[in-house]
N, C-alpha and C positions, 0 to 999 in steps of 0.2 A: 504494500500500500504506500501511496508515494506521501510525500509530506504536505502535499496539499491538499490530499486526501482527508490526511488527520485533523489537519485543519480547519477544514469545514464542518468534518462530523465535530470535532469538540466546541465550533461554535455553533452549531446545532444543536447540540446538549443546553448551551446557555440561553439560547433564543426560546427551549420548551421544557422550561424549568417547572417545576411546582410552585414558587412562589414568585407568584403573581407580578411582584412588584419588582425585584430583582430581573426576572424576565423582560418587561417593558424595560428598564435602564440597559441592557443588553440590545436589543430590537433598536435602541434608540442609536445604538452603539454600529451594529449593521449598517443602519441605514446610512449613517456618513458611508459606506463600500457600496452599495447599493451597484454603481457602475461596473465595478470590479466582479459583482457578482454576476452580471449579466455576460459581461465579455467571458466569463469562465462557463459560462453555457454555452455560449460561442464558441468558443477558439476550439471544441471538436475534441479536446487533447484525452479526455477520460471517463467514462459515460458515468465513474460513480462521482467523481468530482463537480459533473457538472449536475448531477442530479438533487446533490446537496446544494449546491447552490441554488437551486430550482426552488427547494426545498424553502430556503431561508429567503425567497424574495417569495413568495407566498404567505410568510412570515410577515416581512417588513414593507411589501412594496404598499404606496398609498396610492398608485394609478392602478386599479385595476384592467382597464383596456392596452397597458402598456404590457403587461407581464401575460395578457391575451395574447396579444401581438408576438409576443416571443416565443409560445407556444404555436403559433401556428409557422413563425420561422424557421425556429430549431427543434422543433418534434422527432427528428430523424435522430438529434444530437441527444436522445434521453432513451431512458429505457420505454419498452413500451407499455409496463404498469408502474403508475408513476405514482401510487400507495405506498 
């Protein structure tokens, strides 16, 4: 598993914490990468990498039609159950 790998999932842990509150300060914390996360869906390089990321902008993104939008771009670039 590569290091960026790990690093997605362990800020995936932080992003669906149990508490509540800690959680949002995290989420809050994504969203400043927000961009970063999107280009790692893109750039093709690792479907679980980009999956987490998929993952964590479903989390944090606040445009919903935007993270539509990249779903129907990069569909290819994810697994195809994306549960």
């Amino acid at each position: 598993m590569s290091a960026r790998h790990q690093f997605l999932d362990l800020l995936w842990s932080f992003v669906i914490l149990n508490d509540d509150e800690l959680a949002e300060e995290c989420k809050d914390v994504v969203r400043a990468g927000t961009w970063l996360l999107y280009e790692e869906v893109l750039s093709g390089r690792a479907m679980g990498s980009a999956l987490f990321a998929y993952w964590l902008l479903q989390e944090v993104e606040t445009n919903p039609a935007r993270l539509e939008r990249l779903l129907q771009v990069a569909r290819h670039l994810l697994p195809e159950d994306l549960s």
